[in-house]
N, C-alpha and C positions, 0 to 999 in steps of 0.2 A: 582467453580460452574460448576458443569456440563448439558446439555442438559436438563436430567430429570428434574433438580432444576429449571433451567431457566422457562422450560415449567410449571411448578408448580405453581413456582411465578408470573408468567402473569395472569394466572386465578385467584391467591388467591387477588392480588391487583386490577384485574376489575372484581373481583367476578362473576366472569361468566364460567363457567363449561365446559366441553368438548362437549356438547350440543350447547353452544354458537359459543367457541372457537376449534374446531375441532383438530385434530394431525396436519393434514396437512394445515391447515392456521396458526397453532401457528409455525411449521415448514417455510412457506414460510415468517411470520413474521421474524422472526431468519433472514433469508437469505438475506432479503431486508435491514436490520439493520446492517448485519456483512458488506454488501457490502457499506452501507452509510460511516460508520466508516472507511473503506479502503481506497474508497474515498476522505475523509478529512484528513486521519492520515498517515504520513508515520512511519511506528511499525519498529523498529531495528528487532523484533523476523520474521519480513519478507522479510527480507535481506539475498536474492540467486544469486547466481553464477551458471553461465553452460557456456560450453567451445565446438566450434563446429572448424571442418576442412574446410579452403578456399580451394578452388584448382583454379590452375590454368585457368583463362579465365572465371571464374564462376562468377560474381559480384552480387548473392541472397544468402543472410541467412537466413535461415529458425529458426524462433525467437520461444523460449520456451515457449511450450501451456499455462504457468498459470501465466506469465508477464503479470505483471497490469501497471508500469512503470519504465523505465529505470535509471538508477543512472550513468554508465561508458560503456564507451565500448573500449577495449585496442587488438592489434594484436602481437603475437609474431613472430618473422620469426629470426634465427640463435642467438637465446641467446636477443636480443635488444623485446623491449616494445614499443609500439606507441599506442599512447591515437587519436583514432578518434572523430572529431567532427558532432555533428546531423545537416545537412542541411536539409529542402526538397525538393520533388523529381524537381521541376520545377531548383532549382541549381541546380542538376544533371546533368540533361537533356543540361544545358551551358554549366558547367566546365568541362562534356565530353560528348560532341555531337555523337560520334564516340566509345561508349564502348564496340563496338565488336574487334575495331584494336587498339584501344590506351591503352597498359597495362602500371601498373604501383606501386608504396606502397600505398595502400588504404588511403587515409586519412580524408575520408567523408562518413559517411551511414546517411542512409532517411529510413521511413517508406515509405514499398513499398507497402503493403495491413498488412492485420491483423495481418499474418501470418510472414510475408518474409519484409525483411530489403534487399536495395539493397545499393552497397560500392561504391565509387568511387576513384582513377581512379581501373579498372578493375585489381583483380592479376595479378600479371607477375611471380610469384611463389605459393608455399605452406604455406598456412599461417593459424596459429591458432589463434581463436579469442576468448577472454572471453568477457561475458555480466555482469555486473554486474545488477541488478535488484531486486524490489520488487516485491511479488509473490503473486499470488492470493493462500491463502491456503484452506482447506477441510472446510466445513461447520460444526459445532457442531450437528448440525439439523441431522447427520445423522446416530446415535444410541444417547439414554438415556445416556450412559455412557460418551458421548463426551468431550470434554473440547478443548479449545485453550489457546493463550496467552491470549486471550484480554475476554475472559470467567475467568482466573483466575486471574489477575492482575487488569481489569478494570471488575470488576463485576457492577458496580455502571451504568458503561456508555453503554455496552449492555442492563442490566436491562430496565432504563430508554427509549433508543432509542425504543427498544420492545414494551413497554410501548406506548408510542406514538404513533407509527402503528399501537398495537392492539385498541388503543380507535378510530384512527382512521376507523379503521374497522369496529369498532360496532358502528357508528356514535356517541359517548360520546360526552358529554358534552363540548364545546368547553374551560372551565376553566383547565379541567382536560387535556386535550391536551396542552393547553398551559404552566401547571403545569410540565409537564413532559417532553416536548420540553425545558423548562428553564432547569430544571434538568439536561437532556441530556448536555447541550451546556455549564453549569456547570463543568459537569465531563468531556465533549473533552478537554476543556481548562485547567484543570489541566494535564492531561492523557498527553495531547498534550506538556505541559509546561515539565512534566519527561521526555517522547520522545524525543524530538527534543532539551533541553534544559541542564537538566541537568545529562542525560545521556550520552551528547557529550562535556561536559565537564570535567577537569585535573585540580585537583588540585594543582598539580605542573605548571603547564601550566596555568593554568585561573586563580588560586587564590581559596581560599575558598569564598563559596559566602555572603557577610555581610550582614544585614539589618542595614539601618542608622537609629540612636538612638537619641533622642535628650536628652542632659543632660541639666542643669540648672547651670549656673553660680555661682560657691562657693560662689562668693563675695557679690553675689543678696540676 
């Protein structure tokens, strides 16, 4: 489903026209809905990596503009790997009081503002760091033709959430809000349940998944 279809569909099921429903409020509907869903769902298809250089005595990273939330963060320095842990900044601030003279192998970053992640203890060499993260992606709302994952895989759960904002909007009926809220929270929970469930599982590794059966005793 793409854009055009989305935006189609929200008019044809609250029967209300471009007159009611305008471009740009079915647009900002889109956007409040794709960002709810982000929110709530961690999506494998938003699963990024970016790789930034430490330099020496510099203890701020400057974190990738479209990171919604972190997953790993590891350092390489001469072929070896180090996985850092998230403290915040007030652990910092103790574990090195002194991070203009005390360098050292990073082994702690904090959100330092939006933007900038800061390491502790300070490098003492050159050191690359990868982020692993969930990404904020492009909004469909921004051509007719658009499409995402979660537009062609979970059509159900964009649909509905749409849905919900739009009647909230047009102050609707609070049955049909509630209608479509259940629907909504329907389709996260399965969406959710492929995501997070049975996309990270192996069936070598986990087993196939059973459902338990109840039979009836031959002899009964």
């Amino acid at each position: 489903m793409n854009y055009g279809q989305l935006r189609d569909q929200i008019r044809n099921y609250t029967e209300v026209d471009s007159n009611g429903l305008s471009d740009s409020t079915v647009a900002q509907i889109t956007v409040n809905t794709e960002n709810r869903i982000y929110r709530e769902l961690n999506i494998d298809s938003f699963r990024a990596y970016a790789t930034a250089a430490m330099s020496t005595g510099n203890r701020y990273v400057t974190v990738p503009a479209n990171l919604r939330n972190i997953r790993y963060v590891q350092i390489t320095s001469g072929g070896e790997q180090t996985y850092l842990e998230q403290k915040d900044t007030s652990f910092m601030a103790e574990f090195d009081p002194t991070p203009s003279t005390t360098y050292g192998t990073p082994r702690y970053y904090a959100n330092w503002d939006e933007v900038t992640w800061v390491v502790a203890p300070t490098p003492d060499t050159n050191y690359n760091i990868t982020m692993a993260y969930y990404a904020q992606p492009a909004s469909i709302s921004s051509s007719a033709t658009s499409t995402s994952y979660v537009s062609t895989y979970a059509e159900d759960l964009l649909l509905y959430g749409c849905l919900t904002e739009a009647y909230k909007y047009l102050k609707g009926p609070a049955d049909m809000i509630q209608l479509y809220e259940q629907s909504y929270q329907t389709a996260r929970e399965s969406f959710g349940v492929e995501q997070t469930g049975r996309r990270r599982r192996d069936e070598y590794v986990d087993g196939v998944v059973r459902v338990p059966l109840q039979s009836v005793d031959p002899s009964k």
